[in-house]
N, C-alpha and C positions, 0 to 999 in steps of 0.2 A: 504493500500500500504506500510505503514510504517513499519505494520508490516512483510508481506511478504519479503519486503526487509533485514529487521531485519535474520529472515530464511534462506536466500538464503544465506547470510553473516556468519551464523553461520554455516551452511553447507561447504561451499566453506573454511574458514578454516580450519576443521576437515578434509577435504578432502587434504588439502594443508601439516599440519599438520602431517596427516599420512603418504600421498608421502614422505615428507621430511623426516622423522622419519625411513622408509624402506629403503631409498636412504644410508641414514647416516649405518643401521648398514651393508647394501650390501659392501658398502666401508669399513667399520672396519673391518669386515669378510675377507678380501684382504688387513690388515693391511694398510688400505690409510689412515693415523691415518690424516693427516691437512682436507682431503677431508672429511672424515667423521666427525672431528668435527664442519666443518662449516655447515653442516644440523642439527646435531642435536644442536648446537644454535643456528639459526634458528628457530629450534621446540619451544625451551626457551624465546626465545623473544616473541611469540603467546600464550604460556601459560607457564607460570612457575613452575607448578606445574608437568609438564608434569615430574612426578621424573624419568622414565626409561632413557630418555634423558639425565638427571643429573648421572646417577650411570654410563652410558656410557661417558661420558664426565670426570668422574675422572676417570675409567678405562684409558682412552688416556692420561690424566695426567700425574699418575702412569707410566704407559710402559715408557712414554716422563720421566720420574724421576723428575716428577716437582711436589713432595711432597707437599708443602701449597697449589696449585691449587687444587692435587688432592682430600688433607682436606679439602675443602673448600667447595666444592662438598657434600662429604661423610658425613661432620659434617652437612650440612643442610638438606641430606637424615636422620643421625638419629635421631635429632630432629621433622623432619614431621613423622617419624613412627621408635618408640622407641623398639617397638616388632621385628622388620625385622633384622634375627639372619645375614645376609648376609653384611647387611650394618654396625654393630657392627665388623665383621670379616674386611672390608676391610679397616676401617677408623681405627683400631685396627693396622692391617698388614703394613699402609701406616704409621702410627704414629712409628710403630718399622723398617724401612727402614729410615726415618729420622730421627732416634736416631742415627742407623748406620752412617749417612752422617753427624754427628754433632758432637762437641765437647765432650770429657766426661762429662765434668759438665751440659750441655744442656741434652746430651741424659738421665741422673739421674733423671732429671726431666720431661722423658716423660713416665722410668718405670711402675709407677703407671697406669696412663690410659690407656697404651698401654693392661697390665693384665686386667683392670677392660672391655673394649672392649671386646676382644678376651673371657674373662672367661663370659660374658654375652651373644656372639653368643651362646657357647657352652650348656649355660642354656637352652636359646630358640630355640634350633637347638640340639637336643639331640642327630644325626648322621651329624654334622658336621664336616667332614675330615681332612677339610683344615682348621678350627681352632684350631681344636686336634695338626696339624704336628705344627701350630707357636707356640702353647704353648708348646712344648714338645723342641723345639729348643729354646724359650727365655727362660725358666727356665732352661734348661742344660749350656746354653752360657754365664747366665750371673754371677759374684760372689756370693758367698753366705754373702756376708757383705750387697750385694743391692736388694738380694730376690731370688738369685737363688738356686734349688734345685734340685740336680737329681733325691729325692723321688716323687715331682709332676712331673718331666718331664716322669718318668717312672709311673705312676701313666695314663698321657694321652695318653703314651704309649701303655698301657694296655685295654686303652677305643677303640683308635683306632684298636687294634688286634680285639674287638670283635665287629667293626664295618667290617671291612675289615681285612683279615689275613694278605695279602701282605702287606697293610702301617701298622701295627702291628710290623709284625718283623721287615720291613726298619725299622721304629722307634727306636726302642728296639737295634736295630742292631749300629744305629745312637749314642744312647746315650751311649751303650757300649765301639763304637771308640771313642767318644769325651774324655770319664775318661781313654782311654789308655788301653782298654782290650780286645786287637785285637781277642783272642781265643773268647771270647765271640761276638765279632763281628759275626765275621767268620759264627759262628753257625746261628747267627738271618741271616744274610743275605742268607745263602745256604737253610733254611729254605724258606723266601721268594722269593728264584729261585725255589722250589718247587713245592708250593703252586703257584706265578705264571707266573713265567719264561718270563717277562717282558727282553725286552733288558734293561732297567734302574737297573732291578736288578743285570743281569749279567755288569751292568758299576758298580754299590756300590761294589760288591764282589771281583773284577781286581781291582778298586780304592783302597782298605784298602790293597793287594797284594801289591800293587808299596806302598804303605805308609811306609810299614814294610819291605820293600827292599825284596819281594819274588816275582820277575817279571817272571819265568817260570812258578807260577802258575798262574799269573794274564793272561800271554798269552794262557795255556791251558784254563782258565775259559774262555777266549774269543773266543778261537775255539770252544769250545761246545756252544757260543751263537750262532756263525755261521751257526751249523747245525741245528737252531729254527730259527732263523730270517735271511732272506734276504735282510742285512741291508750292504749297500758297506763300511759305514762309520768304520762298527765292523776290516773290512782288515785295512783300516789306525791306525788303537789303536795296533793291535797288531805289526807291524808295529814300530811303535811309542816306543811301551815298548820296542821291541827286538834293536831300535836303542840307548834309552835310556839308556840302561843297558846291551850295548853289548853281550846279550845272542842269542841265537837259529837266528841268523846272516840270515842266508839262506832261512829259513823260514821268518823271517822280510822282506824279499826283496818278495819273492815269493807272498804275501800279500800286499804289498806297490806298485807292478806293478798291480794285478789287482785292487788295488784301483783307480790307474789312467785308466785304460783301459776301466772300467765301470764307470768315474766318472759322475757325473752330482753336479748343483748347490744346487741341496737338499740334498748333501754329508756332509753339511756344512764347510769343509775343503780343502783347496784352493789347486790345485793340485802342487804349489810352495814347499807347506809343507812337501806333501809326497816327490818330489824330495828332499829336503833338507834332508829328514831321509834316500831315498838311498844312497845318498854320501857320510853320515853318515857312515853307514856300509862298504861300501867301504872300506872308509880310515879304518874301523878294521879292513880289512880284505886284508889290505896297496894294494891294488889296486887302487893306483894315477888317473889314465887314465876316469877308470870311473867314480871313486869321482867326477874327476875334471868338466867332461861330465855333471854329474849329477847337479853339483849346478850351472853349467854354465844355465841348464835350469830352476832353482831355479829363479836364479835373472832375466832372461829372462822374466819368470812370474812377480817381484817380484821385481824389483830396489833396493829399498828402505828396502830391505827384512838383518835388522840388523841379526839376528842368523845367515843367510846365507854367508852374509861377514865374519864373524867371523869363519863361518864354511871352507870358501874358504883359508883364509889366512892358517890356520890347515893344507889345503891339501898342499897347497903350498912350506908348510914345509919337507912336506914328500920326503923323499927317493927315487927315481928314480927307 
């Protein structure tokens, strides 16, 4: 009897166990990051070793920017299995996000291990993507007095072309703008709208335009996104640029009304915003009435909406 019970026990956990364990990632998957992490520690408290549960629960960390939790995690994943190139990459990635958020002196002293992580996925993990992009961004980012080099950053750069072409050139394309060599940007990245015509690539190519003050190519690059992707978000950018830099005016509105007309919340940008950049152009285009129209529905969206005040007071000034 004893034994059977014993069974029934070990069973009914497992079963308990694994419910809990699918609950937790059906919730993470729907970013219910509190809801999901109380299943899967749950899972933790029934077995500890259960490490998927563990590597999920620094991920929620992590997203939450709550760095030593999510080391905490990650460091006793690489410890129970030294081999797994995935758990070197993120306790690696989490360790240079808290350098970021820390003093200089502090972050000096997580240089070191942050490389020695990240360069060991990459040993064990011979198409690893996403350890190639952090190494190619901390050795470009950081001095070359504390070990930085754009020869290794283009160096991973080069690995990752011949893992993938597209993060290849982003790369390459990356480490070119960082040293200030927009022409050579230019090129990696028009290369990587080529090859694969990603709306992200068409955002790096407009991004290094607005950098270098050339916002009518950054708005034509984004009307040729437009004609690939049916993305509402791509009308607010250009939009944006033609209000930032008072160029192709007409066009910037033409764009910014149907960004609100088709908005929805997966646009990620608040339709406050777009008001704010028609009234923008307005007032270039000193028509007061509507300016004034326009941010009134700004702040209608938006109270508390500081550029918009700022932008009201502007109009206020203007000329009748």
């Amino acid at each position: 009897m004893k034994l059977m019970f014993f069974l029934f026990f070990i069973n009914a956990l497992a079963f308990s166990q694994s419910n809990d364990f699918k609950k937790g990632v059906a919730h993470y998957e729907k970013k219910e990051w509190n809801t999901a992490k109380s299943y899967f520690s749950s899972v933790l408290e029934k077995d500890i070793h259960y490490t998927k549960s563990q590597e999920y629960l620094g991920d929620i960390a992590a997203y939450g920017k709550n760095w030593n939790e999510a080391l905490g995690y990650y460091k006793s994943l690489v410890l129970k299995d030294d081999d797994n190139a995935n758990y070197h990459f993120k306790y690696g990635g989490v360790l240079a996000y808290k350098a970021q958020a820390s003093n200089k002196l502090k972050a000096l002293t997580l240089v070191g291990d942050i490389k020695k992580h990240l360069q060991r996925a990459v040993v064990l993990d011979t198409k690893h993507i996403e350890a190639r992009w952090a190494l190619v961004e901390i050795y470009i980012s950081l001095p070359k007095i504390v070990g930085g080099s754009e020869v290794k950053a283009k160096k991973y750069a080069v690995e990752l072309l011949e893992l993938s072409m597209v993060d290849g050139h982003l790369a390459l394309g990356y480490v070119a703008e960082y040293n200030n060599r927009p022409m050579d940007a230019e090129i990696q990245y028009k290369k990587a709208i080529e090859v694969g015509g990603s709306v992200h690539t068409y955002n790096k190519l407009s991004g290094l335009y607005e950098k270098i003050n050339q916002p009518n190519k950054a708005i034509l690059n984004y009307e040729e996104a437009v004609k690939h992707h049916q993305r509402n978000h791509l009308n607010y950018l250009i939009g944006k640029v033609s209000a930032q830099y008072n160029v192709s005016l007409d066009k910037g509105l033409g764009f910014l009304k149907t960004y609100i007309k088709n908005h929805s919340e997966k646009d990620g940008v608040p339709k406050s915003w777009a008001n704010y950049r028609i009234a923008q152009i307005y007032r270039y285009k000193s028509d007061k009435r509507n300016a004034y129209n326009y941010i009134q529905k700004a702040l209608e969206e938006k109270p508390d909406f500081e550029d918009a005040k700022k932008e009201k007071r502007l109009i206020l000034m203007m000329v009748n």
